[in-house]
N, C-alpha and C positions, 0 to 999 in steps of 0.2 A: 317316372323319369321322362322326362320331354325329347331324349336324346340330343341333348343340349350342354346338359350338364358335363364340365369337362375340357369343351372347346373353350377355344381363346372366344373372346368379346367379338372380336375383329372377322369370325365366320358368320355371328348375327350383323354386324354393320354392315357389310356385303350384301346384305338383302334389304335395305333400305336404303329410301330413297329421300332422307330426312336426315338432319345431322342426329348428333346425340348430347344432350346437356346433361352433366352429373350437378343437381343440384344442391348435394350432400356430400362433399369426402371430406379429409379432416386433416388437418397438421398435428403433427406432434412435435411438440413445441421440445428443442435441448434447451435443455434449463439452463445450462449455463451462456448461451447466446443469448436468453430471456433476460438473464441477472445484469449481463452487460450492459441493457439500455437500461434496465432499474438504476444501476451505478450510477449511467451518464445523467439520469432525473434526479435523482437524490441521494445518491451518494451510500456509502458503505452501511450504515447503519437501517437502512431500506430495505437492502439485499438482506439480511437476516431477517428481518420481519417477514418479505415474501415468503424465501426460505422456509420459514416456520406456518406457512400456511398450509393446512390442509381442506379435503374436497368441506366443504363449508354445511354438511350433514350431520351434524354430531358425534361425540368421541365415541361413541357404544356402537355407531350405526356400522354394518361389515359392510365396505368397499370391495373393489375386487382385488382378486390375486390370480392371474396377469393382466393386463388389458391390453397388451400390445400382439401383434404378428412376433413368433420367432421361430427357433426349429426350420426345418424347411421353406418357411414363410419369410422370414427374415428381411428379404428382397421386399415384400411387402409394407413391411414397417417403412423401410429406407424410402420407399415411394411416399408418406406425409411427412419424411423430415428431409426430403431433397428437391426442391423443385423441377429443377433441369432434370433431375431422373426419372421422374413425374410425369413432364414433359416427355421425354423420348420412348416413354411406352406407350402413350394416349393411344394410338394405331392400331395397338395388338388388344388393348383391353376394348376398344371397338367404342371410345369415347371421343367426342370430337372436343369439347371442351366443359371445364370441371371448375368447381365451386370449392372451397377448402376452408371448413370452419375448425375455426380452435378448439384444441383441446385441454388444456392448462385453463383456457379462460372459462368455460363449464363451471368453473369453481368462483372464480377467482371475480368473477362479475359480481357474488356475492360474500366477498371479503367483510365484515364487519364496520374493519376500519376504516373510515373514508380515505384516508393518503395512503395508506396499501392497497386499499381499493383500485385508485386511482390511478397511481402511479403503475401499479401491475399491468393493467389494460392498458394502460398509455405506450406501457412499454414493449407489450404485445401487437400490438400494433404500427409501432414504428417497426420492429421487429420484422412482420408479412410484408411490410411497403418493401424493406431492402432485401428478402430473399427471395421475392416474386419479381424483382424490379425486372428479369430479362425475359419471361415466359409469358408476360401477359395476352399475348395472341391466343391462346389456350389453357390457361389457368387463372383465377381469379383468387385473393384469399381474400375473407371476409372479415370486416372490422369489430372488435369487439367495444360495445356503448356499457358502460354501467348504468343504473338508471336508480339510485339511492335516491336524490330529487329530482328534480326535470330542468335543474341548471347544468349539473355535471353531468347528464344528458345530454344535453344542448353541446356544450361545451367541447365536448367529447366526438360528439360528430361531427363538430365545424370544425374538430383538428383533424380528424382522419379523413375526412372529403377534402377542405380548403389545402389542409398542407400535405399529407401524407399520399393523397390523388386519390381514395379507395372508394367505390362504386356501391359495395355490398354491405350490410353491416347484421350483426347478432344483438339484442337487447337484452339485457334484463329485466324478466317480467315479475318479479315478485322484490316486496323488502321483507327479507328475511335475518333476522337476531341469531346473535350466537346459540351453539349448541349450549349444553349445561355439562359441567365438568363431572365425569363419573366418582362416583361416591362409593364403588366397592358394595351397591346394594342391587335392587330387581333392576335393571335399566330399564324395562318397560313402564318402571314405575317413574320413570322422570322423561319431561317432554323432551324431544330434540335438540327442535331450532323452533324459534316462533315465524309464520309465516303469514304476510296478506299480498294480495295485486298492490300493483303501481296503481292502478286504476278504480278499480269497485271497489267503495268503501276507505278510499285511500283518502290520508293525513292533505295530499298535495295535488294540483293544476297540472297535468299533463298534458292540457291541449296546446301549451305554445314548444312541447317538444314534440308532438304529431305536425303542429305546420312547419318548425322547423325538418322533418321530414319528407314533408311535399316541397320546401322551399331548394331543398340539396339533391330530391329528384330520389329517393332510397327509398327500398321496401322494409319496414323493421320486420326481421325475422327470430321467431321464439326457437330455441333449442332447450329445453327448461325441464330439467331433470328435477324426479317427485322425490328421490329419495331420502331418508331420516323424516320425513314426516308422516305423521300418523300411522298408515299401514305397511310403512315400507321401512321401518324400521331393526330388524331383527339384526341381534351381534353379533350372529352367526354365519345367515347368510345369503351372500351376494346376490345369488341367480333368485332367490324368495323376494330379494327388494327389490331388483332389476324390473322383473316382468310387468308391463303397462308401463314402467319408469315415465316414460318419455311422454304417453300419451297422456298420462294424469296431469303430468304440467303443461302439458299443451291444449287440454282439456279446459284446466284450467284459467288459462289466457282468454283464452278464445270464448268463454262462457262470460269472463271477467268485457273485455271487449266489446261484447252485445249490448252487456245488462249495464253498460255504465252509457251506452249512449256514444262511445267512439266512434263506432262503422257510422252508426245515423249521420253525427255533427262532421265527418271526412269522407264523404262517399269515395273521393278521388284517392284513399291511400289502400294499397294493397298489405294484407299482413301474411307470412307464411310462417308455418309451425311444421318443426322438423322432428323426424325419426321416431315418430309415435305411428304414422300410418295414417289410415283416413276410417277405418270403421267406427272408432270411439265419433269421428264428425257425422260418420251417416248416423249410430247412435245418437247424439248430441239433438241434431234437426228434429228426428221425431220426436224429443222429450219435448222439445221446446213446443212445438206443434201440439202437441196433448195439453202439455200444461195450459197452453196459451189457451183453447178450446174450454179447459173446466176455468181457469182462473185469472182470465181476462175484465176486463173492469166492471163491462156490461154482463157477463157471466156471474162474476160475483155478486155483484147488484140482486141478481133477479133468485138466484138460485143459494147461494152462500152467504148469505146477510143472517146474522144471527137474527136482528130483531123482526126477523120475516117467519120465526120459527114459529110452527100452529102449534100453540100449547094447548087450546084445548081438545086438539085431537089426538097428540100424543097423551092428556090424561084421560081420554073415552079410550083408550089402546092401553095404557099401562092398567086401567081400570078394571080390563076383558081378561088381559092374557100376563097382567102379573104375578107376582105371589107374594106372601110375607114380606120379602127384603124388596121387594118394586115394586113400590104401590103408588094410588094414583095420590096421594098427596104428598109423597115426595121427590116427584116429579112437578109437582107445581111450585112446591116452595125450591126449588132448585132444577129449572129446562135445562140447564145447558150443562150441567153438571160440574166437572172441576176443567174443563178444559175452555172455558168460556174468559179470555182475554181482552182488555181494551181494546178497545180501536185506532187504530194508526190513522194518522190525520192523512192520509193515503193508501186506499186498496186497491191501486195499479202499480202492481210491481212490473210491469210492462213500459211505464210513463217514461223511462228515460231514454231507453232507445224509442219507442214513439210506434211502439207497433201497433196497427191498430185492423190489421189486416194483412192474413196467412202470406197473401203475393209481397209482402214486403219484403219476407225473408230473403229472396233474393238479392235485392241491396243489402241487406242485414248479415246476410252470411253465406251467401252461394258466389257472388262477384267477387269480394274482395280478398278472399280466402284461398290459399294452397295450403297442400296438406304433405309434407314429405315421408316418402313408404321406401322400403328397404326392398331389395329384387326378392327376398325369398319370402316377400309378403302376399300371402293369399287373398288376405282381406282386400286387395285395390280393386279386387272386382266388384264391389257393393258400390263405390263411387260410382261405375259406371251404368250402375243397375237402377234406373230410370223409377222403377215398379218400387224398389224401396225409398226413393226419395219424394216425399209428400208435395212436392211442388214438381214431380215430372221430368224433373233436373238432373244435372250432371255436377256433384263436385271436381275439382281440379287435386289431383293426385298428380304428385312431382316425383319424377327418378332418383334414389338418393344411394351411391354407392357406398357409404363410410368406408372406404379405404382409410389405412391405419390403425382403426381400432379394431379388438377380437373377434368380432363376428364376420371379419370377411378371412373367411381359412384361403381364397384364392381370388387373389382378385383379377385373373386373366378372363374368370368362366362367371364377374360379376352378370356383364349383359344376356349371358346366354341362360342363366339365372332365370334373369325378369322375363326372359322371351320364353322359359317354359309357360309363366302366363297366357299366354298364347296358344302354344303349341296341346298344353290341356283347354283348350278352348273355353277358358274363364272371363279372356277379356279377347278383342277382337284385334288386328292388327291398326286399323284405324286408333282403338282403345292405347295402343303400345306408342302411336306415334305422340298422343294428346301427352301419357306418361313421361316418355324420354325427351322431347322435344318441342310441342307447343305448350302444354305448361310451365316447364320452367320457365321456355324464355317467357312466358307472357306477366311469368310473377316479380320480371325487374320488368320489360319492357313496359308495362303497363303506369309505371311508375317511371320511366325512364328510353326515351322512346334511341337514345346514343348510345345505351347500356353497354352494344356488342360491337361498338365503332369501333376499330381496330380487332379485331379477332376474326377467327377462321370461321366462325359464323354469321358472319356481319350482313352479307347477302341473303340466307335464308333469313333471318333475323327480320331482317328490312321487308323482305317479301310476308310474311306473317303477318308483321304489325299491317302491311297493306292490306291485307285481305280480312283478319278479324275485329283490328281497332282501327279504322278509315284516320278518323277525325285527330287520334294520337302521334298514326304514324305525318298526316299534317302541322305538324304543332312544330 
């Protein structure tokens, strides 16, 4: 226990000397406010279809049973479905200003349909614009993008920037197929949902919706829950699928990201991946970094080339030390044995993002990258652990309170939470200002140097960018 746990937010803000960004809390969307702009888009026969949408994970996959704040808590919930009330607590839960991604949209970004798709998020969206319209000095909500092509992409963000006003936005990182209707048999025996990236290996051109991204001044931010696929699929239960949920899909992006050549071809866009954490990314780097080491082009070349194999020294070896069943003549009529595959008119799987040298990974995935970790995350002290990062580095771990959904039992004692970090001397306080405060803002600032015009952090904001990013805060 840090002797922390318990107090209000607002006895750890008191000791700093730095605002506080929540980069993560959530709305919880009334539905029936939601259905009302459905209505006013398309009309009554729409509202059922949403209606009849469920989280887009397959019919056998167990969901939860509750996920909201109640009981005692209750006051909790009311703070992601009221803004003003949201607002008048910010003080005591020791937050200076908060970030509010969807919750209804989790799903609903990967609607099947395209016009339920669409219209759903559209209508989510106009939805945040009118019930944040008074609190913007201190609260933010975030837009929801579908990303089924990289038209209604596009499309989608130039309504919720150009018309709607909204600054921040959540994508879609996967195109994901309906689930498969249960048949009354093994469910494990039938696949979910079918799923690939927007990006690696994708049917479609997503670069003119990354520059429309640079052009509108937005960080696209992943929130991209793994459940009903593959391993996370169980009918029974919730907390089995839950666990890594969030980091596998963000795992996922962000591997997808690299290997398609994004960060390379956009140095200038920032991406963030939310409520998985950051040790599956200090994981991540060192694979990348291994792999790269045995099966990099020139690697492969010299050391991994089939037709480089000594056959006649594995038949003087199989000749010495085999037996009946390996012997040295069937070793000759057959080196490579049954795992010997044609050759890919390409063996740099590295070639697209262009790596061709360890120091690159820092443009490649230490800059453009935030990572959002939950206060009662241990793991954010690996980000800042120098020794485990093969480039010497620091990743960028973001504050993310999830206010609204189940895992915050109190969200008065969220900060004092993250500041046991601290207080067990895991991360340092320097470590706590980068978490609560210099990375968030730097993961819109960086993309957006007006982000915090108007808000109650607009000054530190501004002093930041002067001191970390010179050249942006000139721009």
């Amino acid at each position: 226990m840090s002797g922390f746990e318990g107090f209000p937010g607002s006895a750890v803000r008191e000791k700093l000397d730095h605002p506080v960004i929540d980069a993560d809390a959530h709305i919880v969307e009334c539905d029936f406010a939601h259905l009302d702009f459905v209505r006013q888009l398309a009309g009554p026969d729409m509202v059922k279809k949403v209606q009849a949408v469920r989280a887009n994970h397959g019919p056998t996959v167990r969901g939860f049973w509750w996920g909201l704040p109640s009981g005692a808590h209750t006051a909790d919930r009311a703070l992601a479905q009221l803004p003003r009330y949201f607002r008048s607590r910010l003080d005591e839960l020791g937050i200076d200003f908060a970030h509010c991604y969807t919750t209804r949209g989790l799903s609903h970004v990967y609607i099947p349909d395209t016009e339920t798709r669409r219209t759903s998020c559209r209508a989510l969206n106009m939805l945040y614009a009118e019930a944040f319209a008074d609190v913007g000095d201190r609260l933010r909500p975030v837009a929801v993008i579908p990303t089924y092509t990289p038209q209604e992409a596009i499309e989608e963000l130039e309504f919720a920037v150009t018309e709607l006003g909204h600054k921040a936005a959540m994508i879609g990182t996967e195109l994901r197929g309906p689930g498969r209707p249960a048949t009354g048999k093994d469910p494990f025996l039938e696949p979910t949902q079918s799923t690939r990236s927007i990006v690696m290996d994708s049917p479609y051109d997503y670069d003119p919706f990354w520059r429309k991204c640079i052009e509108l001044n937005v960080t696209p931010v992943c929130h991209t829950s793994s459940r009903g696929i593959g391993f996370r699929a169980s009918p029974t239960n919730y907390v089995f699928n839950h666990l890594g949920d969030f980091a596998a899909g963000a795992e996922f992006f962000c591997r997808s990201l690299i290997f398609s050549g994004v960060t390379r071809r956009f140095p200038q866009l920032s991406f963030a991946f939310l409520e998985g954490g950051v040790g599956w990314a200090v994981n991540l780097l060192n694979d990348i970094v291994e792999h790269w080491e045995k099966r990099n082009a020139a690697s492969m070349a010299e050391n991994l080339d089939p037709a480089k194999l000594d056959v006649d020294l594995l038949v003087r070896l199989f000749g010495d030390y085999g037996d009946a069943r390996h012997t040295a003549d069937r070793i000759r009529a057959n080196p490579h044995g049954n795992g010997f595959f044609d050759r890919p008119e390409s063996i740099d799987e590295f070639a697209d993002c262009g790596l061709t040298d360890l120091r690159q990974l820092r443009e490649l995935f230490i800059d453009p990258f935030y990572f959002g970790c939950e206060a009662d995350d241990r793991m954010v002290s690996t980000a800042f652990n120098k020794r485990l990062n093969p480039l010497g580095a620091q990743l960028k771990p973001v504050f993310g309170s999830d206010i609204g959904h189940w895992d915050v039992l109190d969200a008065t004692s969220i900060l004092s939470e993250a500041w046991s970090l601290v207080r067990l001397r895991l991360i340092t306080e320097e470590n706590f200002r980068d978490l609560t405060f210099t990375n968030p803002a730097m993961m819109h600032l960086s993309m957006n140097p007006d982000y915090f015009k108007g808000t109650v952090v607009a000054d530190a904001a501004a002093k930041l960018l002067r001191q970390t990013a010179p050249g942006v805060a000139a721009q």
